[in-house]
C-alpha positions, 0 to 999 in steps of 0.5 A: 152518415149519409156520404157513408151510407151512398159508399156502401151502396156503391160496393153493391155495384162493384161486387161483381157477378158474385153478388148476383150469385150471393143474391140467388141463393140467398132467395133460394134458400129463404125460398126453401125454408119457407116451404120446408114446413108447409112440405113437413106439414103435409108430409106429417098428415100423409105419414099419420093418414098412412096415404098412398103420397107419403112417400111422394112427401117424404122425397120433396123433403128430403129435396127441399133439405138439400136444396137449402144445404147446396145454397148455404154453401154456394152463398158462403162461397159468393159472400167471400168472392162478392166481398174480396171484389169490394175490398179490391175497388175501395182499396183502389178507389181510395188509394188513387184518391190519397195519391191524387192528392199529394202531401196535403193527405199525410198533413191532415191524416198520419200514415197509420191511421191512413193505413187502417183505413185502406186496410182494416175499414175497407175491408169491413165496408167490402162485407157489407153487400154480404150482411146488406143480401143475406140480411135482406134475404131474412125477410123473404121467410119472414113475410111468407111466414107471415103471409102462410099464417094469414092463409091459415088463420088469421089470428095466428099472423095478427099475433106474430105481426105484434112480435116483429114490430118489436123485434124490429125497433130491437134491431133500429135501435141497435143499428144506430147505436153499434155504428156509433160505438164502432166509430170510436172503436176504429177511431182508437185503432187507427190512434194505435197504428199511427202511434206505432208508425211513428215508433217504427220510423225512429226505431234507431233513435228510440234504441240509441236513447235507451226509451224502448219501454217508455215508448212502449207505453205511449204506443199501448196508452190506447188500449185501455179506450179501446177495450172500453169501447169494445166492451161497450160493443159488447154490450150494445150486442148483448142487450139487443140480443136478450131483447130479441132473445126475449121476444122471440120465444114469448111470440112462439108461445103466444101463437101456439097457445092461439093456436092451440085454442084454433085446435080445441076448437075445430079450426085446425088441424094437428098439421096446420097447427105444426106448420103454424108453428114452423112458420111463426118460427120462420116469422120470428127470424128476423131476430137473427138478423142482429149479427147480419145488423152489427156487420152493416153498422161496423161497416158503415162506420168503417164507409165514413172513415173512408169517406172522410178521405174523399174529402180532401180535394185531388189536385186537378190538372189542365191541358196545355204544354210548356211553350219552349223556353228556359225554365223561367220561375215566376211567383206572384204574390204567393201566400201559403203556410207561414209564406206571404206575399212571396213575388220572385223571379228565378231565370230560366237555367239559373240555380238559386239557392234557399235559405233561412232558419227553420221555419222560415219557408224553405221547404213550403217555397221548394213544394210550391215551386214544382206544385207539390202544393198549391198557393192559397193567394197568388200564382206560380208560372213556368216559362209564362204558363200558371202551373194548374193549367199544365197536364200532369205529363208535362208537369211531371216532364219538366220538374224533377225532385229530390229530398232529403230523405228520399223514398225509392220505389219501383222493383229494381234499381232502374225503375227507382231511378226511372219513375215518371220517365217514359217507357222509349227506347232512350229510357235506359240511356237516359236512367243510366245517365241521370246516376253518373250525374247524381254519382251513383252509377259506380256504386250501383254497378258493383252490385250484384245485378247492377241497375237490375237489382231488386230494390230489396236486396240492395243494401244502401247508405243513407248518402247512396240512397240521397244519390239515387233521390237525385238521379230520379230528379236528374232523370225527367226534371228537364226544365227545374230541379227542385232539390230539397236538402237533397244532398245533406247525406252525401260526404264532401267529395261526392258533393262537390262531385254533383254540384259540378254536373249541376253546373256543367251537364244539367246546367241548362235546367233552372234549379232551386236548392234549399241549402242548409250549407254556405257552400252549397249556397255560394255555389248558386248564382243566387240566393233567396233569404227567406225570414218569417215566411218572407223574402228578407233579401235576393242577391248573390251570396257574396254580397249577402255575406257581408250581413252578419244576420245573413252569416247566423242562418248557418251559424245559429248558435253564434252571436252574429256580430262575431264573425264565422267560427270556420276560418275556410266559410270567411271567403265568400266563394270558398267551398264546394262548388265554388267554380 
């Protein structure tokens, strides 16, 4: 807890001015109601004594009152600015953090439980410089009041000094076990949310198999916990507070009696021993703190669960610039995941394709290739420079890619082609470009605002958004272009439509394709055999062809001493892109 407890102190700072605000009307207010009974006191003596200042008290009562008032509304108002300025830092701080650190974020928290901690336990972490203030600012009457009794009789502040111990183990023990039980609480919610992201994104395939109610049930199987765990809140909660609830009104009793005997015995007055018991009930407000404890221990739950995000290293960037050059691929004894001892070299402008049976590497190969990810042993260069010591701009310049499932972003068509390229006066040119490669350009231009249309009112394909993936990687990857089964949604003619610009116009670049499919691998001028994470073979797929375990990686339900079901695959060089 205690990276949990530094977070939540770092929202003080990031409050703004309305915490300053919050702060100042807090302390007027405590401020105010510590004089309220000294002033009601006097103002109970002058009235009984029918004085001449009675009326003088009754004024700086009525003052006092409706300084109280304008700072419980001002503070209320400061609480909800003080805490929306919070919410907003943290929501930034760790979005550029989860950001910063790529895939290796998602493989370790699902989107729904990142989505609840950005969203839900950043907002209750940003209250916690309201409940931090105003639970801060309950002490202020207290120790006046305390302070009062002392001045007025002695025995009166022993006796409250007995009653807060008490009340202030209640509120220790509270805090400590309400942080706890609301870690479990957020915990099963974000289980909940991760389950219903997961439900969301197979929407199609939950409905065509008929399963809505099945996963239904495996969405809300949480609940039960959940209720569990806020019923045990619920209790923490009511136990504290019949404890406080308990104290509270024996200590009033016990110093009015004190006070009461002080009385009889001459010691005080009918005034002092109304504005004693003003003040013990001033005191004994510090068991009003336990809904301003309950918010802080939620929030620091809420802290470590966003802490536990910072954990995860950012990927750091170096300085330098790629050195002109052909785009040259090397890896070095590389080992990541299910890869080892991976040392490969792909010519600058050559195109390269990957295969092998799921599970083999593909895709870890493919985000290693471009530093989606970083090796664990080994290194990856680029024409000569190790690829962590390249700015993110130069990184981001020279490698471009495209996946299966592409996830378009940005407000228009446009910026969703355009993303990571450079606002210059080519920009457009240069977009508009990339979409002819990727042929999405004729598509794009029916529709209504053509490349100005928002992303949201363009109905799309899955093959039409493939293309505007591969449009975004032609766009800025001016040196390698990773297409991870980029192109597995487009239908044969566009195929081989865009694996001819990948051969002509783009092909200066260096380009590694993980290819599901013979033809896209007979198009590469070579291909990399990946099995059980490492390279079985590298040749061109001409020769590799004549290996029957080589032709099964597109045949996996065929024995590979038969030969190739598809008369039109027996050809080496047949199919798309086979110029």
């Amino acid at each position: 807890m205690r990276t949990a407890d530094r977070l939540v102190t770092r929202t003080l700072r990031h409050s703004g001015p309305w915490l300053y605000v919050l702060a100042f009307t807090s302390l007027a207010g405590a401020l105010g109601e510590l004089a309220l009974p000294y002033v009601l006191g006097r103002t109970v003596d002058t009235l009984v004594a029918a004085g001449p200042a009675s009326r003088t008290w009754l004024m700086v009562c009525g003052s006092v009152v409706v300084l109280i008032a304008a700072c419980d509304v001002l503070g209320v108002w400061a609480a909800g600015g003080g805490g929306a300025r919070a919410t907003r830092w943290l929501r930034l701080r760790i979005l550029r953090h989860v950001l910063g650190a790529g895939p290796a974020m998602t493989r370790r928290f699902p989107e729904g439980d990142l989505v609840t901690r950005m969203g839900v336990n950043a907002d209750e972490t940003g209250r916690a410089p309201e409940s931090i203030v105003t639970g801060a600012a309950l002490l202020v009457p207290t120790a006046g009041g305390l302070v009062a009794l002392v001045l007025i009789d002695v025995w009166l502040a022993l006796t409250l000094v007995a009653g807060l111990v008490l009340i202030a183990l209640v509120l220790r023990a509270f805090l400590s076990t309400t942080t706890s039980l609301a870690g479990d609480y957020q915990r099963t919610q974000a289980d909940i949310a991760a389950r219903l992201v997961d439900a969301l994104s197979g929407a199609r395939t939950i409905a065509a198999a008929g399963t809505e109610e099945r996963e239904r049930a495996r969405v809300l199987a949480p609940l039960p916990r959940l209720r569990a765990h806020a019923m045990d809140m619920w209790r923490a909660n009511a136990q504290a507070g019949v404890r406080a609830g308990a104290v509270i009104p024996l200590l009033e009793v016990a110093v009015l009696g004190v006070g009461g005997l002080r009385l009889a015995a001459g010691d005080l007055t009918a005034g002092e021993l109304y504005a004693a018991a003003r003040y013990v009930v001033l005191g004994a407000g510090l068991g009003a703190a336990l809904g301003h404890v309950g918010r802080l221990a939620r929030a620091r739950a809420a802290a470590g669960r966003l802490a536990e995000l910072t954990e995860e290293p950012v990927i750091a960037y170096g300085g330098l610039s790629l050195p002109e050059g052909p785009g040259t691929l090397e890896l070095r004894g590389v080992g990541a995941g299910v890869l080892s001892g991976i040392d490969l070299v792909v010519p600058g402008g050559s195109s390269v394709a990957v295969v092998g049976r799921s599970g083999s590497g593909k895709s870890h190969l493919a985000a290693l290739s471009g530093r989606l990810t970083d090796p664990e042993t080994g290194q990856v260069r680029l024409d000569g420079v190790p690829l962590p010591d390249l700015s993110a701009e130069a990184l981001g310049a020279a490698v471009g890619y495209a996946f299966e499932r592409p996830v378009l972003a940005g407000e228009t068509i446009s910026d969703a082609v355009g993303l990571g390229v450079a606002e210059t006066d080519g920009r457009e040119t240069a977009v508009h470009a990339a979409a002819r490669a990727a042929c999405a350009d004729g598509f794009v231009r029916r529709l209504p605002l053509g490349y100005g249309t928002p992303l949201r009112e363009a109905p799309m394909s899955g093959g039409e958004r493939q293309r505007l993936g591969l449009a975004r990687a032609f766009a800025h990857g001016r040196r390698l272009l990773v297409l991870d089964d980029a192109t597995s949604s487009l239908d044969t003619v566009t195929e081989h439509q865009v694996s001819r610009a990948l051969a002509g116009e783009l092909g200066g670049r260096t380009r590694m394709i993980v290819a599901h499919r013979a033809a896209t691998a007979a198009s590469a001028d070579l291909v990399v055999w990946l099995e059980e994470g490492r390279v079985r073979a590298c040749d061109t797929h001409a020769r590799l062809w004549r290996d029957p375990a080589y032709r099964a990686v597109f045949q996996p339900a065929q024995n590979p001493s038969q030969g190739p079901r598809d008369p039109s695959l027996s050809a080496p060089g047949a199919g798309v892109g086979a110029s």
